[in-house]
N, C-alpha and C positions, 0 to 999 in steps of 0.2 A: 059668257059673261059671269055667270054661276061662279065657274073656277076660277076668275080673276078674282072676284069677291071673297070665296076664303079663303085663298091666298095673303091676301091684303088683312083681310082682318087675323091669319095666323101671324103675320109677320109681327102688325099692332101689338098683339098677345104677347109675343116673344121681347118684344122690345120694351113694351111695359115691365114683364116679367125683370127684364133685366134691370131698370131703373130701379123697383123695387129693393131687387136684393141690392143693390149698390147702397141703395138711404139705408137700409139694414144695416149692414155692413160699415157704414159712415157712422162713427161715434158723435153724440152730441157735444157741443163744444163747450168748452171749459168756460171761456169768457162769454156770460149772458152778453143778449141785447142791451138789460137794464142791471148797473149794479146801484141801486138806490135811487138817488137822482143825479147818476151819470149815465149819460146815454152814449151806448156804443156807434162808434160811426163808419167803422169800418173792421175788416177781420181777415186776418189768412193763418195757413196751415205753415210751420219751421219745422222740416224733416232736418234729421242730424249732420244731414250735407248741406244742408243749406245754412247752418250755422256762425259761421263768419256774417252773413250777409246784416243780420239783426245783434249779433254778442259780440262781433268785433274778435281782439287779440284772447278773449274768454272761452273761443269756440271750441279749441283743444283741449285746453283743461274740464270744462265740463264734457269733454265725450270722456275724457278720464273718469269722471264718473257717471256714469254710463248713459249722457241725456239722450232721448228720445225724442217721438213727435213733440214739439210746441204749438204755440199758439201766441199772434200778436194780435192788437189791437188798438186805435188810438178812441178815448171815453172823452166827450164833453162836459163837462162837469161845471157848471156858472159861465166866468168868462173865463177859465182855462182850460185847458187841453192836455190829458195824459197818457202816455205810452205803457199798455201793459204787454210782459212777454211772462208769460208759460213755462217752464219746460216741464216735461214727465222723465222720471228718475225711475230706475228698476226699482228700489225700494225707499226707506223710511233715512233709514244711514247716509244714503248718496245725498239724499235731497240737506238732509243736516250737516254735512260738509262740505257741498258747493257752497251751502251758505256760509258755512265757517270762515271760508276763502273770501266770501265775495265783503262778508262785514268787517272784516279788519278791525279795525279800533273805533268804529263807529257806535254811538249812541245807540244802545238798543230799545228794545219801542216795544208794546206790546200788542202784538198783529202775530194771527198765526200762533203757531207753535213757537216762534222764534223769529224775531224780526229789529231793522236793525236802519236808522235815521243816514241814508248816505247823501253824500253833499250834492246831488243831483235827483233824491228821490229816494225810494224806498226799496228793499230787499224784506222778504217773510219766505215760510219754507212751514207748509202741513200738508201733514202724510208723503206722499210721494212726490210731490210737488214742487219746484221753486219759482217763485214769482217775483219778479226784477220791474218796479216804475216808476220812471222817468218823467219828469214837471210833477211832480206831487211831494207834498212836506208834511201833511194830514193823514195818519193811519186810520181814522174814523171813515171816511167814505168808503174802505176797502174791505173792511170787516166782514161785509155779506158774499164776499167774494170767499175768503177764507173759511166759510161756514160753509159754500156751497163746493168747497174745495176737501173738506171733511168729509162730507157726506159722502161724497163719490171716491174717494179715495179706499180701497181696498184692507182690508185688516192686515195693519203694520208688528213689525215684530218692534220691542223695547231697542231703543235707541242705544250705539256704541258704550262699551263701558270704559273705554282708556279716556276720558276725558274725568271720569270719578278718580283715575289714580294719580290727578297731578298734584303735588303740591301746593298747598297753599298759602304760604309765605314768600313772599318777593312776589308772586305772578303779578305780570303785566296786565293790565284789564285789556280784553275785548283781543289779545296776543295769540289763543290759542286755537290752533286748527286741526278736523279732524280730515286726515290727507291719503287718498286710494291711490297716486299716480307720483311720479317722477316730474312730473311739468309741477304738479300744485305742491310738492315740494322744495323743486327749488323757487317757489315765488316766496315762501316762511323762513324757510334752511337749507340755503344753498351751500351745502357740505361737499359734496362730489357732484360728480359729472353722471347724465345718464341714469338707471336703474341700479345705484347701487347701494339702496337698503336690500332691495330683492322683491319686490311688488310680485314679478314674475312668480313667485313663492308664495304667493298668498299674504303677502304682509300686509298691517295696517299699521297707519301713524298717528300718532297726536304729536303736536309740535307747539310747543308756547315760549316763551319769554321770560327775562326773570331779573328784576333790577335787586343786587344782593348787593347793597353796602354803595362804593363808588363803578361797581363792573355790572355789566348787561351778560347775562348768559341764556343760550340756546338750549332747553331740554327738550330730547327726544324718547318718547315711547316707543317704542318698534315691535308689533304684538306678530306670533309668526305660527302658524296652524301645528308644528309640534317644537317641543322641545330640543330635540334632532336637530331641526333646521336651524332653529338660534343658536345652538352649539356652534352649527357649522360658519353661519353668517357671523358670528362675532371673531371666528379664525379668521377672516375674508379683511374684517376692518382692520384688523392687525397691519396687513398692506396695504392699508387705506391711509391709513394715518398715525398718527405720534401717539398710540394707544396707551392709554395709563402713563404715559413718561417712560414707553421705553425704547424712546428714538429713532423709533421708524417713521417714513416720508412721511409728508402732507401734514394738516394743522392737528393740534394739542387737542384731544378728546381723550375724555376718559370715560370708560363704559362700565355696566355690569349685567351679569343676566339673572333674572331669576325666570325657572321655569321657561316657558315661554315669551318672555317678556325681556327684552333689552333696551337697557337705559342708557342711552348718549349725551354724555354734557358738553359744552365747546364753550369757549369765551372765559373760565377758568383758569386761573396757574397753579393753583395749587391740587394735590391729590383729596387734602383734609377738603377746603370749599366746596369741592364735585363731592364727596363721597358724604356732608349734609345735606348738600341738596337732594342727592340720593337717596337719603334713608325718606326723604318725606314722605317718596312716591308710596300710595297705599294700595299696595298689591299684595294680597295673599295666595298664594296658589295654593289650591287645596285639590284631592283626589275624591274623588268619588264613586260610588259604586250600587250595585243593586241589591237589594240584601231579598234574602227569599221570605215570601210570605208564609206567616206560620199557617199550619196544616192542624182545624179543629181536629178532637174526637170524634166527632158525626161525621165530617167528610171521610176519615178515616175509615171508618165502620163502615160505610156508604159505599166507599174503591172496593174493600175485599169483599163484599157479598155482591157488587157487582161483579167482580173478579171469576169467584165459583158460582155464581149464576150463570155469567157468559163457558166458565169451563165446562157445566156441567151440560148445558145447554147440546156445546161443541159431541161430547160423548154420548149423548142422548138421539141426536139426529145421525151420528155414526153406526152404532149399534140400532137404529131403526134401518137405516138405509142397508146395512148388512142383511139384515131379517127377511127385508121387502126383495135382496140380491138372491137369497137362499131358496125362497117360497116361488118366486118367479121360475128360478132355474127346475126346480120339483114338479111344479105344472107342466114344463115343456117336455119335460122327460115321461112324465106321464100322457100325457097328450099328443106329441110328438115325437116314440122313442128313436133315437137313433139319426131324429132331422137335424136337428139341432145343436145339441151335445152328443157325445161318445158316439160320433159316427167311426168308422170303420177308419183304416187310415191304408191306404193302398201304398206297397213297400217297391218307391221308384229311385231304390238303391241301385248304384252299379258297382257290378262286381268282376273284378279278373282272375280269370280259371288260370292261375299260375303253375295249378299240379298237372294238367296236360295242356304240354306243349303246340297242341294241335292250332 
């Protein structure tokens, strides 16, 4: 009976064990029980496969930028009821351009980092974060959410810089989007078919609008990891399209590169309209580099007498270790003559007596 009993109770032990590290291992969840005076009424976990089931036709374009686990919830709040969803972003960027995408021309509101009045609810986005919800028109009740969305979010690197280099004349409000994928491009600027800025390549986009005079034009940024590759990617457009007016397939864009950075205009007839809109973009590319630190006089002084300290050091332990090698060998020879050194050496030469033939 003994041995049934610790049996049972090791098993207990292991099975405890394991629940343990599982709540370990289980992250606290993003959506409190209370966010003010909305009470949570319910919650589940949105792996990135399950995404369709809660975002609908949004599911693909946000793994385009990279969503991860989420989080729903519906919150009681008075007599209404709202739908919040989560998602977690690899970083600060992803989460600033799903939302790019998701607000369109939408009223922006201030929630979060950036947030944004949609005709069914609300969109914000802080730190890694995007949070999308539905039946709510009020950015006040959600605020402690975005606080507690701050705190837990991870130290973000500063936010994309192509969206500082658009111009600012004619832009469209609330037109511009910052774009990692092929799908959330063509929903801004459907130029081509398929991956052909070069995403594959590391590329990034911004993509905005532009009401210049009675025409609507498409400007694109196209930021591409070296200079190299925008060389080569602006050969590529050439048989893309009717590049600069000079008669090749597909529609009328005119481009330019600077650096790293390739500007695409469409919706333009003329070379002179594309090539002001152009000049607005504010990109400077600059080089830079590491310059060495000057070297005081003390430091100076400091390396070369550590320099012939360590040499002399070096020659000082050699000429003793010789010394110690000489005195040693002189003892043995005296105390030992002939054990040790200058023993005898027994001559086990062979030799052939060539001068008789015997």
């Amino acid at each position: 009976m003994g041995k049934h009993r610790q049996l049972a109770l090791s098993i207990a032990a292991c099975a405890l064990g394991a629940v343990l590290a599982a709540s370990a291992q289980t992250p606290k969840p993003l959506l409190p029980e209370k966010l003010g005076s909305a009470q949570r009424l319910n919650w589940k976990a949105v792996e990135p496969t399950a995404l369709e089931s809660v975002a609908g036709d949004l599911a693909p374009i946000l793994r385009e930028y990279g969503a991860q686990r989420g989080e729903q919830a519906d919150y009681q709040l008075g007599t209404r009821r709202a739908r919040l969803l989560v998602h977690t972003l690899p970083d600060r960027s992803s989460a600033y351009g799903a939302f790019t995408l998701l607000r369109g021309k939408a009223p922006e509101i201030a929630l979060g980092e950036g947030g944004a009045r949609l005709p069914d609810g609300l969109v914000f986005y802080q730190g890694n974060h995007l949070v999308v919800i539905e039946g709510a028109s009020a950015a006040e009740p959600w605020r402690p959410l975005a606080q507690s969305l701050a705190e837990r979010s991870p130290d973000q690197a500063s936010l994309p810089m192509l969206p500082l280099y658009l111009p600012e004349e004619g832009l469209v409000a609330g037109s511009d989007a910052y774009v990692l994928g092929p799908l959330g491009l063509s929903r801004v600027a459907p130029l081509g078919q398929g991956d052909w800025v070069g995403f594959a390549y590391g590329a990034e986009v911004e993509a905005a609008r532009y009401r210049l005079g009675q025409r609507d034009a498409t400007l694109l940024l196209v930021s591409y990891p070296t200079p190299h590759i925008a060389r080569a990617r602006l050969g590529d457009f050439q048989r893309l399209f009717n590049l600069n007016g000079t008669g090749g397939a597909g529609a009328l864009v005119f481009a330019r590169r600077k650096s790293t950075l390739v500007v695409l205009v469409q919706g333009l007839e003329s070379a002179e309209e594309a090539g002001k809109l152009m000049d607005g973009v504010r990109y400077q590319p600059e080089l830079s580099w590491s310059e060495p630190t000057p070297i005081s006089d003390a430091e100076m002084v400091s390396g070369l007498l550590g320099l012939f300290l360590g040499t002399g050091l070096i020659v000082v332990l050699t000429v003793g270790l010789g010394l110690a090698f000489g005195l040693a060998r002189l003892l043995l020879l005296r105390t030992m003559p002939g054990q040790v050194f200058d023993k005898p050496v027994e001559n086990d030469s062979i030799f052939l007596n060539l001068q008789n033939p015997k």
